[in-house]
Phi, psi and omega in degrees: 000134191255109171295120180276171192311328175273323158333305196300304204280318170305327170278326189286296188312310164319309190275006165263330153307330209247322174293284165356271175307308193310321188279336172306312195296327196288322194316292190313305197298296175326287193295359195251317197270007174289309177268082146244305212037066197259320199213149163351103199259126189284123120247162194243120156261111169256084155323161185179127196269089167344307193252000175075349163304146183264011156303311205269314161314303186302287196317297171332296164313344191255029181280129150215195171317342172274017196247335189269335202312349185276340189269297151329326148307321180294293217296333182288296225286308161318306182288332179286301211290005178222032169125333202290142162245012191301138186275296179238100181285335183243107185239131161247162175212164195246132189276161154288167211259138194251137152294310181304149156258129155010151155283165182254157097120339199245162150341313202254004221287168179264181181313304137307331167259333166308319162281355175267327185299317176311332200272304189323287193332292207287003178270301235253325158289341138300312190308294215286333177248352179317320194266034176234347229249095190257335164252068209301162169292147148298328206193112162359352256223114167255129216247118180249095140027000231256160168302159165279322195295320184283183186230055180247153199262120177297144187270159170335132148276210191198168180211147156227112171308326212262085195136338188059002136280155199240135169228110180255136149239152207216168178262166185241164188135139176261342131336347179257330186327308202287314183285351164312291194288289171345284178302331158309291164347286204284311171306293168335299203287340162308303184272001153265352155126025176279150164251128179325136202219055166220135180313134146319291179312292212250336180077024186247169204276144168304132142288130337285322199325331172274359192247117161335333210192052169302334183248056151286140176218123343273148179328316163237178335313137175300123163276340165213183182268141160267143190285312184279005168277335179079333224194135172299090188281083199261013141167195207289344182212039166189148233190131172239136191270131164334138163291336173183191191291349215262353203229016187214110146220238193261160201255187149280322171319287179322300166291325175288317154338298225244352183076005174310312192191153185289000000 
């Protein structure tokens, strides 16, 4: 029997629909079994030389797993202060390191190209790690490069729950490590459903929610950061992103956010 055209355009949709679901259910499942904090959450750092240097190269090669070991230190020492006895609720592992970039983009873009850019994302984040990944990560996170040496103003990073990745930009340089590792964090923390606990315009952290030590008396200067807050609050309008995780942690807004506690 010769299937006519709507027959045909009626099985293709179905089985594009039945793909849907399935990767929406897997998404949903990913994200329920990230925040259970029954077991380990895999994440994987895929370095990328941003600016093609070869400063920016040296420093790559010279990554290895200690240089994250701060992120795992946070993530043990924050889920324990809030009930978790899991000995490492956060294991990194560090990726070879990729050429391709990311899609950009753009500023003004509308409603549609933000969504046509997610789809590009979420392509281009399978693409870019498949000849590496025999096993995928719970979690994303590609760390893009620039020289220290250079003077460009780095662009925002990102965390995206609905995909579980990150595209961070750091400076390379070791001297960077640590404020490096904040922002890796603080994205991580994105794609477990934390939300930013900040002004947009000024970057300075909310009251209370952005502030580590919201019943501090007096209120500023602030001693650490709240990660979704970014920033070290040394008074009501003026604010430092932390030298490291050791100056920084999860608030309560955040932990409830992330399923740390009800």
């Amino acid at each position: 029997m010769r299937l006519n055209a709507s027959m045909f355009k009626a099985i293709r949709i179905s089985i594009l629909l039945l793909v849907l679901l399935f990767v929406v259910l897997n998404t949903w499942l990913t994200q329920k079994r990230s925040t259970d904090w029954n077991n380990s959450l895999r994440m994987k750092v895929y370095p990328i030389n941003a600016d093609g240097s070869a400063e920016t190269a040296r420093y790559i090669a010279s990554l290895s797993h200690d240089t994250f070991a701060d992120i795992e230190d946070f993530m043990r020492r924050e889920t324990e202060r809030y009930g978790s006895s899991l000995e490492r609720p956060v294991r990194v592992a560090l990726g070879e390191p990729i050429s391709d970039q990311p899609p950009k983009i753009e500023p003004d873009a509308s409603v549609f190209g933000v969504m046509l850019w997610s789809l590009k994302m979420r392509w281009w984040v399978s693409s870019a790690t498949s000849d590496q990944d025999s096993i995928e990560p719970d979690v994303s996170m590609f760390v893009r490069y620039h020289s220290e040496g250079g003077q460009i103003r780095l662009e925002n990073s990102l965390g995206v729950q609905k995909g579980m990745y990150g595209i961070v930009n750091a400076y390379a340089g070791r001297r960077y490590a640590g404020t490096n590792n904040v922002i890796i964090a603080h994205e991580l923390i994105h794609t477990l459903g934390g939300t930013d606990k900040y002004e947009p315009g000024s970057g300075q952290p909310q009251n209370p929610d952005g502030l580590a030590e919201p019943q501090r008396k007096p209120l500023y200067p602030q001693r650490y950061a709240e990660i979704m807050g970014g920033r070290v609050a040394l008074a009501a309008d003026d604010a430092v992103i932390p030298k490291s995780l050791k100056y920084a942690v999860i608030g309560d807004l955040t932990a409830r956010e992330i399923r740390l506690t009800d």
